[in-house]
Phi, psi and omega in degrees: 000108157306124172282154158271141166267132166256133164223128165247138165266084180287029192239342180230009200275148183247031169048053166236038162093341185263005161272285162006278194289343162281272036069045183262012152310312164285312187223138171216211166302101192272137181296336190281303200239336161111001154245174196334120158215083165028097184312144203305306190315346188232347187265127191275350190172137189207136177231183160276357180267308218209140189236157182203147177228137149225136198266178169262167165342328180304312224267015199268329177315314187271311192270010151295321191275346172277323145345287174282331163291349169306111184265357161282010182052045186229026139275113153253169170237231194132091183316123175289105156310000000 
């Protein structure tokens, strides 16, 4: 089963909620700044710049759609080889 890399840029992300709402499996409200990050279950590493997760497979269809609803582009995904 293939895995995913979640990279959130939190340096450009503008906290408005729409990866949340697509997708909170994946992602949710970070306590520290209050933006977009890789909910604690997939998440490998978390700063004030940058949060990176990694999810399975099920879940890359839903952190797809945030991806593309993301208006700042500041979600990426990236398969784990």
């Amino acid at each position: 089963m293939a895995k995913y890399r979640v990279v959130v840029n939190r340096a450009i992300c503008i906290a408005c909620g729409v990866a949340r709402a697509v997708c909170p499996k994946v992602f949710e409200r970070g306590s520290d700044n209050g933006k977009n990050k890789v909910v604690d279950k997939y998440s490998i590493y978390l700063d004030e710049m940058t949060s990176i997760g990694v999810i399975p497979e099920e879940l890359y269809e839903c952190a797809m759609k945030a991806v593309k609803a993301c208006p700042t582009r500041a979600i990426k995904i990236e398969k784990v080889e």
